[in-house]
C-alpha positions as a LaTeX table, in Angstrom:
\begin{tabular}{lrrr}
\hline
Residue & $x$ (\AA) & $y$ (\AA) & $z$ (\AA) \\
\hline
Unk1 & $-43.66$ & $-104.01$ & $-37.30$ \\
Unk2 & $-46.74$ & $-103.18$ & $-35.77$ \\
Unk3 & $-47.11$ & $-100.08$ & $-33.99$ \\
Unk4 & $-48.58$ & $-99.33$ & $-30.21$ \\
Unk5 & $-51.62$ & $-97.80$ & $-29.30$ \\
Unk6 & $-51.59$ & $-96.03$ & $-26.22$ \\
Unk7 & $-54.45$ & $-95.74$ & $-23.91$ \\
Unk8 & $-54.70$ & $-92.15$ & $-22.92$ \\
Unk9 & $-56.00$ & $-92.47$ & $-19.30$ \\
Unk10 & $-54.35$ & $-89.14$ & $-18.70$ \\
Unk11 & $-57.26$ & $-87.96$ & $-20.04$ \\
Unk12 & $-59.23$ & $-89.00$ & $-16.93$ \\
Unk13 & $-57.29$ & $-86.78$ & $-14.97$ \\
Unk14 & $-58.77$ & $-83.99$ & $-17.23$ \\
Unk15 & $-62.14$ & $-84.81$ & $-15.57$ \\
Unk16 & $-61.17$ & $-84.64$ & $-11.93$ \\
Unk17 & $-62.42$ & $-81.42$ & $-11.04$ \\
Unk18 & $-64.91$ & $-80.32$ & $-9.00$ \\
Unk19 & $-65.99$ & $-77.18$ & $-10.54$ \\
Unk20 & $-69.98$ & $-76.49$ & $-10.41$ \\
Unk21 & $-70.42$ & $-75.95$ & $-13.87$ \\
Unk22 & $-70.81$ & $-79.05$ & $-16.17$ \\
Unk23 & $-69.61$ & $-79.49$ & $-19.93$ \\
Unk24 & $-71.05$ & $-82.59$ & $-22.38$ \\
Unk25 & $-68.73$ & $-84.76$ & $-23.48$ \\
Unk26 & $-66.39$ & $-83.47$ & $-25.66$ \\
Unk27 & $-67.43$ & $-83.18$ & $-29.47$ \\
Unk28 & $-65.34$ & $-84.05$ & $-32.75$ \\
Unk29 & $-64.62$ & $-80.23$ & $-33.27$ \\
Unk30 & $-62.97$ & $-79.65$ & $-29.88$ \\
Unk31 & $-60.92$ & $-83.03$ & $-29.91$ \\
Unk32 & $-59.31$ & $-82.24$ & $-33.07$ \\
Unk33 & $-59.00$ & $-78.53$ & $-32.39$ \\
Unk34 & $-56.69$ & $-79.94$ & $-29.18$ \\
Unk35 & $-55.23$ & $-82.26$ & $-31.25$ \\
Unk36 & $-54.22$ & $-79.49$ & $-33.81$ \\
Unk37 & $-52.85$ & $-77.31$ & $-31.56$ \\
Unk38 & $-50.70$ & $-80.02$ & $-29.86$ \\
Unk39 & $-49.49$ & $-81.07$ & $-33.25$ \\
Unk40 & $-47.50$ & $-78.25$ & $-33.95$ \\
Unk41 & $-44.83$ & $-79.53$ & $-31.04$ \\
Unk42 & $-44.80$ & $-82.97$ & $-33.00$ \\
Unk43 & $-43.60$ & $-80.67$ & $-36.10$ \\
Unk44 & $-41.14$ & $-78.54$ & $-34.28$ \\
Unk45 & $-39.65$ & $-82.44$ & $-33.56$ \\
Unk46 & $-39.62$ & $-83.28$ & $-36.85$ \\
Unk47 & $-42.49$ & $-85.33$ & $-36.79$ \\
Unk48 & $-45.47$ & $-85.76$ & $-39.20$ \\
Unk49 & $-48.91$ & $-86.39$ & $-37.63$ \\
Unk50 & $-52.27$ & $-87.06$ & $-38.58$ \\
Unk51 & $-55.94$ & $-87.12$ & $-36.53$ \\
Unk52 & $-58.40$ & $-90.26$ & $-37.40$ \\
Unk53 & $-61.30$ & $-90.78$ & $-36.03$ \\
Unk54 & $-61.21$ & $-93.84$ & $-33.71$ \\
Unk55 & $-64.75$ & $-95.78$ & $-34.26$ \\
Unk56 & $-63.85$ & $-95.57$ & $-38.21$ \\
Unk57 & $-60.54$ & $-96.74$ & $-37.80$ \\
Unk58 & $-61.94$ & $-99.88$ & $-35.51$ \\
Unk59 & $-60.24$ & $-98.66$ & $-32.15$ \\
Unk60 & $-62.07$ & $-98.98$ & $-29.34$ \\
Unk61 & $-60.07$ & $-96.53$ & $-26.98$ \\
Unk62 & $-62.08$ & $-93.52$ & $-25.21$ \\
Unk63 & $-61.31$ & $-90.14$ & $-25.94$ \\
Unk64 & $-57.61$ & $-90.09$ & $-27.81$ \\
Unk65 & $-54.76$ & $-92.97$ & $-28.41$ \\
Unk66 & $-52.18$ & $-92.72$ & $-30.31$ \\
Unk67 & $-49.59$ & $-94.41$ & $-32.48$ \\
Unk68 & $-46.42$ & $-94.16$ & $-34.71$ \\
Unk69 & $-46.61$ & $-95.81$ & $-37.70$ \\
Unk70 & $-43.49$ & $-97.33$ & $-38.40$ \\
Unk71 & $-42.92$ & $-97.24$ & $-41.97$ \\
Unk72 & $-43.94$ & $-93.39$ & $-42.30$ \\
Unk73 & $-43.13$ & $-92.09$ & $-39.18$ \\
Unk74 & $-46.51$ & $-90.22$ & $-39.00$ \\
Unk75 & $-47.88$ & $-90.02$ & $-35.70$ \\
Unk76 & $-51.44$ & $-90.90$ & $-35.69$ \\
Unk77 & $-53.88$ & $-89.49$ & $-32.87$ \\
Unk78 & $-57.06$ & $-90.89$ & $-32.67$ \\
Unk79 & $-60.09$ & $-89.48$ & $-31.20$ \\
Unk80 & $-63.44$ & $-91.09$ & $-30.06$ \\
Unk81 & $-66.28$ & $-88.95$ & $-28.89$ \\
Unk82 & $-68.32$ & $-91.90$ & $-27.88$ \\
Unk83 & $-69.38$ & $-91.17$ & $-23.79$ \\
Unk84 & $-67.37$ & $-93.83$ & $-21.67$ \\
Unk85 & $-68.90$ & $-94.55$ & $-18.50$ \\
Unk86 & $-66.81$ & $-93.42$ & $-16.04$ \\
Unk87 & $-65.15$ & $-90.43$ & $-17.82$ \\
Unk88 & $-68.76$ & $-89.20$ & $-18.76$ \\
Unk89 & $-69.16$ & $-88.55$ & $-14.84$ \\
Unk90 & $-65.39$ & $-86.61$ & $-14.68$ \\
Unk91 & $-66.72$ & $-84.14$ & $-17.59$ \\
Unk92 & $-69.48$ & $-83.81$ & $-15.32$ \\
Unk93 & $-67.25$ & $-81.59$ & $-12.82$ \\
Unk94 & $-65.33$ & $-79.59$ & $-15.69$ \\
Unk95 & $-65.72$ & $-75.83$ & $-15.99$ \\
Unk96 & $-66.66$ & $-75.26$ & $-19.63$ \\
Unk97 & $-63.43$ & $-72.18$ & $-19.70$ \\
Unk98 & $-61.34$ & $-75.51$ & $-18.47$ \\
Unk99 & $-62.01$ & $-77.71$ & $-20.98$ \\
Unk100 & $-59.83$ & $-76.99$ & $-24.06$ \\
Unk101 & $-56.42$ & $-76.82$ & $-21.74$ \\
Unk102 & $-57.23$ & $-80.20$ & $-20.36$ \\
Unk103 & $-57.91$ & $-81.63$ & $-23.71$ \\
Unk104 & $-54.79$ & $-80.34$ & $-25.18$ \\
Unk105 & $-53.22$ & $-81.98$ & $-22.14$ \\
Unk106 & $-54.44$ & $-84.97$ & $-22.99$ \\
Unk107 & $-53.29$ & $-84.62$ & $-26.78$ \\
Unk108 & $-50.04$ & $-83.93$ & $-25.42$ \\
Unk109 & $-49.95$ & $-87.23$ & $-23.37$ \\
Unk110 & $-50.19$ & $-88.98$ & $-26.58$ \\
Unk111 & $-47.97$ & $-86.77$ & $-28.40$ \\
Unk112 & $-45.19$ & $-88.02$ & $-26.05$ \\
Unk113 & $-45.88$ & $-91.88$ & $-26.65$ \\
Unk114 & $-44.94$ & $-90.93$ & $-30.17$ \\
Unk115 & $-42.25$ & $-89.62$ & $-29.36$ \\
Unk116 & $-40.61$ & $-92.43$ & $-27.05$ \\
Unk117 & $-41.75$ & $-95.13$ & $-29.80$ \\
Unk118 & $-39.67$ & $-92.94$ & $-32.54$ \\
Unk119 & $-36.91$ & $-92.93$ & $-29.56$ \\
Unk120 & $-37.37$ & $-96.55$ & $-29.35$ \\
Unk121 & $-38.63$ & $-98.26$ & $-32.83$ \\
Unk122 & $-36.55$ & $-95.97$ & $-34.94$ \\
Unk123 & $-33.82$ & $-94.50$ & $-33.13$ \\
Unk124 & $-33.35$ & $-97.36$ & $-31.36$ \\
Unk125 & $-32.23$ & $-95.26$ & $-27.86$ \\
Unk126 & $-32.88$ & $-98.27$ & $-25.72$ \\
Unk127 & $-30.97$ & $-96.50$ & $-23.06$ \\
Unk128 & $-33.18$ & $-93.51$ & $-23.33$ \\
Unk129 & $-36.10$ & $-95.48$ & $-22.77$ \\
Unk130 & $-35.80$ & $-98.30$ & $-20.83$ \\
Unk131 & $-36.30$ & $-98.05$ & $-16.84$ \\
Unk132 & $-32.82$ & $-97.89$ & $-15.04$ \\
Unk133 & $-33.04$ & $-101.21$ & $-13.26$ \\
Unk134 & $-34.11$ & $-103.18$ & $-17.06$ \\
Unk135 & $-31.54$ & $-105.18$ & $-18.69$ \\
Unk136 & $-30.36$ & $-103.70$ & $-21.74$ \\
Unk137 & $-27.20$ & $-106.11$ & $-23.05$ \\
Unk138 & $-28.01$ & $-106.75$ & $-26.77$ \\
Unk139 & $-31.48$ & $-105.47$ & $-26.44$ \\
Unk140 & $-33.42$ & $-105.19$ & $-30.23$ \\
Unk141 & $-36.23$ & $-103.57$ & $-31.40$ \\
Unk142 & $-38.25$ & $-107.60$ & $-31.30$ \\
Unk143 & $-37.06$ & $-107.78$ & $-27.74$ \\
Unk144 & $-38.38$ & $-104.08$ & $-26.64$ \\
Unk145 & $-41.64$ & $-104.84$ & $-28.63$ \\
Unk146 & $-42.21$ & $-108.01$ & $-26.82$ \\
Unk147 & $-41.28$ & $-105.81$ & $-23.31$ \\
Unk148 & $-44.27$ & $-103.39$ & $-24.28$ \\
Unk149 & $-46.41$ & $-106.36$ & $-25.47$ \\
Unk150 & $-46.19$ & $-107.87$ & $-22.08$ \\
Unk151 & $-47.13$ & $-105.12$ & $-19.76$ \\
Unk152 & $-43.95$ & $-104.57$ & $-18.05$ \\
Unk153 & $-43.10$ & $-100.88$ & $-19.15$ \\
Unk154 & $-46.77$ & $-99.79$ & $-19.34$ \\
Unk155 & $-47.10$ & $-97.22$ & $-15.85$ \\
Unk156 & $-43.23$ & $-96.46$ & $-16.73$ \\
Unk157 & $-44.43$ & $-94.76$ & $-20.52$ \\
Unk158 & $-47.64$ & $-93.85$ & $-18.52$ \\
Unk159 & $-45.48$ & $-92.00$ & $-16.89$ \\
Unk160 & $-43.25$ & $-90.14$ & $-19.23$ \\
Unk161 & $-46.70$ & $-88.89$ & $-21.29$ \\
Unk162 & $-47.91$ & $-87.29$ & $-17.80$ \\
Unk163 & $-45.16$ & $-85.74$ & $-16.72$ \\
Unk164 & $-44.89$ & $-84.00$ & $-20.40$ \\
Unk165 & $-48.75$ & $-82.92$ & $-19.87$ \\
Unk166 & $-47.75$ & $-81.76$ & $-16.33$ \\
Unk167 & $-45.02$ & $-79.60$ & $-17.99$ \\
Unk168 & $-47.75$ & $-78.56$ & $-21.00$ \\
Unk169 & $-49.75$ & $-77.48$ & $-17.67$ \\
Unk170 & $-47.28$ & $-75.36$ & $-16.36$ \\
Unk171 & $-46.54$ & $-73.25$ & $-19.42$ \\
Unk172 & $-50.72$ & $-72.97$ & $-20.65$ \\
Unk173 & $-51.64$ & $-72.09$ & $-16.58$ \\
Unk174 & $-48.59$ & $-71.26$ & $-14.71$ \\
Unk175 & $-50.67$ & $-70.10$ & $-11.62$ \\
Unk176 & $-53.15$ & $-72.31$ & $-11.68$ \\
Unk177 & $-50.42$ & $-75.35$ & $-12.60$ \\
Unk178 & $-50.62$ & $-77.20$ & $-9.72$ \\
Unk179 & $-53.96$ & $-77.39$ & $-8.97$ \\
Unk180 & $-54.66$ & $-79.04$ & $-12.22$ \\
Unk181 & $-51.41$ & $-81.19$ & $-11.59$ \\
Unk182 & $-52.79$ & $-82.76$ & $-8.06$ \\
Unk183 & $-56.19$ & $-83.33$ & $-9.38$ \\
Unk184 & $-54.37$ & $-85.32$ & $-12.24$ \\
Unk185 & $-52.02$ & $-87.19$ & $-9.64$ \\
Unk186 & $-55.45$ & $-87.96$ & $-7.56$ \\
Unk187 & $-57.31$ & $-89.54$ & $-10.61$ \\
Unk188 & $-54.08$ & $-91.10$ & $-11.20$ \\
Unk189 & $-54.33$ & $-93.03$ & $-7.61$ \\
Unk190 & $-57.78$ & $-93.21$ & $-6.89$ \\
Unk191 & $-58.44$ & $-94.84$ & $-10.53$ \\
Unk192 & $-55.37$ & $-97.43$ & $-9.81$ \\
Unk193 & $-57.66$ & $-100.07$ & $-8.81$ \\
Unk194 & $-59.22$ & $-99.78$ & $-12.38$ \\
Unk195 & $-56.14$ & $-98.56$ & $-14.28$ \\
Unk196 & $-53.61$ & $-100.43$ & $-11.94$ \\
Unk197 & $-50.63$ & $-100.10$ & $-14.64$ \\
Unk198 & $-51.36$ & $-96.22$ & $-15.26$ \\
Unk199 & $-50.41$ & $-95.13$ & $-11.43$ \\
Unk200 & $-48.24$ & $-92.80$ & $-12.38$ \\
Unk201 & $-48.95$ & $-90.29$ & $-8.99$ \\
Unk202 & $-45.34$ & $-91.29$ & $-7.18$ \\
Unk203 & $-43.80$ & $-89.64$ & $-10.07$ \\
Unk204 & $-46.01$ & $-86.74$ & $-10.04$ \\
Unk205 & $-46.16$ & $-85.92$ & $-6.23$ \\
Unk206 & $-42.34$ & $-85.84$ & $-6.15$ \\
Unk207 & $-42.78$ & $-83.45$ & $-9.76$ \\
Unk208 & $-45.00$ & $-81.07$ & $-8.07$ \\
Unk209 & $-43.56$ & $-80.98$ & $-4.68$ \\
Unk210 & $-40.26$ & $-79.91$ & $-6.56$ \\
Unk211 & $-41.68$ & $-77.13$ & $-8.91$ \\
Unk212 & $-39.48$ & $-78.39$ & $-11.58$ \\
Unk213 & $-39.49$ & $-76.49$ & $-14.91$ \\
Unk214 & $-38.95$ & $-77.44$ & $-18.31$ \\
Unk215 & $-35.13$ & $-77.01$ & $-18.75$ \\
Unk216 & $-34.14$ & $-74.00$ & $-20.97$ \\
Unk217 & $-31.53$ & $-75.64$ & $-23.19$ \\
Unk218 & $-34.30$ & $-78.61$ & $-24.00$ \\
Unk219 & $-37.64$ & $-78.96$ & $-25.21$ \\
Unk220 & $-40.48$ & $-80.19$ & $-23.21$ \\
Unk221 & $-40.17$ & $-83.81$ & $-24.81$ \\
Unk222 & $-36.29$ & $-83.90$ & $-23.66$ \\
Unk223 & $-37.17$ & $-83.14$ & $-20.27$ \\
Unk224 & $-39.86$ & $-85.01$ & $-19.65$ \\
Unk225 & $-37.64$ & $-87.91$ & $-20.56$ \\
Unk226 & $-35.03$ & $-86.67$ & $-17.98$ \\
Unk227 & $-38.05$ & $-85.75$ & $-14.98$ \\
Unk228 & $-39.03$ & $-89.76$ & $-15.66$ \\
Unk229 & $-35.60$ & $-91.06$ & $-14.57$ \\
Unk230 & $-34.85$ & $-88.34$ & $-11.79$ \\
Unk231 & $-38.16$ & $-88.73$ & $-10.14$ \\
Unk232 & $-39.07$ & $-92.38$ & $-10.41$ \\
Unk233 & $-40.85$ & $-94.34$ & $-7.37$ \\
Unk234 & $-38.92$ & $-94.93$ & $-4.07$ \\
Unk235 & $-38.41$ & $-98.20$ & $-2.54$ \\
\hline
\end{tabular}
């Protein structure tokens, strides 16, 4: 079964402040140093994980993706530190003393899609993670694949990875949380004509507006899953 690579736009939202002083993009040494730090959660869940470098490994992605490999259950992160137009201009606005908390904020992003395809792909918790209103009567792994393949839960696991890096936010800044939470609801909105299907701001205004916290009898994974279904968009 093939695995799926996860875009991680959240990383976007790392660049959307407007600070004075400028960082480069970010180098090799300080993706994987995120990436390494971030990993240690993916342990404490009893997952395996591994960092390859994107460009080798013929991914095209900017900054991190991610994937679970099926057969292992490792969770691969990849990085790319090739400049993409577009983010290159967000790092522009970064505060160097900034930088490592957003990228580990972005590692954590795609720490959670690993851990909703092990919920899905091996687990098989189709209730878990599958939207409220989807139809889940005899519902397989094929049949969730092909759900994923065609677009139709993309901004709803968008979702789930940026409320666990809002929650990541909260515990590595708690007083500055919320400032760093807005700016990545803002990206999330005012990049939704490029990244239409990673809108994931009507979850994270009602998030933020709410102060919730990562529950005390669950882990920041668990919760996030539980934030996604309590705070979903309105009609």
């Amino acid at each position: 079964m093939r695995s799926v690579c996860r875009l991680s736009v959240a990383a976007l939202a790392l660049l959307c402040c407007s600070y004075a002083s400028a960082v480069p993009y970010p180098t090799e040494d300080q993706l994987r140093a995120a990436i390494v730090e971030v990993a240690m959660m993916l342990k404490n869940e009893g997952l395996k994980w591994g960092i390859l470098d994107a460009r080798k490994e013929g991914l095209t992605r900017p900054l991190m993706a991610a994937r679970l490999n099926q057969a292992s259950g490792v969770c691969l992160i990849f990085y790319s530190t090739k400049p993409e137009d577009g983010l290159t201009q967000f790092f522009e606005a970064i505060h160097e003393k900034d930088l490592p908390v957003w990228l580990r904020a972005v590692a954590v992003h795609e720490a959670t899609h690993c851990i909703e395809h092990r919920e899905a792909y091996i687990r098989k918790r189709f209730d878990k993670v599958l939207p409220p209103d989807f139809k889940r009567d005899n519902v397989t792994v094929q049949g969730y694949l092909s759900a994923v393949r065609s677009g139709a839960l993309e901004t709803w696991s968008e979702a789930l990875a940026d409320i666990a890096s809002v929650l990541y936010l909260k515990q590595a800044v708690p007083v500055r949380w919320t400032q760093f939470a807005i700016r990545l609801a803002a990206m999330r909105h005012d990049l939704a004509g490029k990244w239409p299907a990673h809108d994931t701001s009507a979850w994270l205004h009602q998030i933020i507006a709410a102060d919730v916290d990562q529950a005390a009898n669950q882990g920041l994974f668990e919760t996030a899953f539980q934030l996604r279904r309590q705070y979903g968009p309105r009609e």
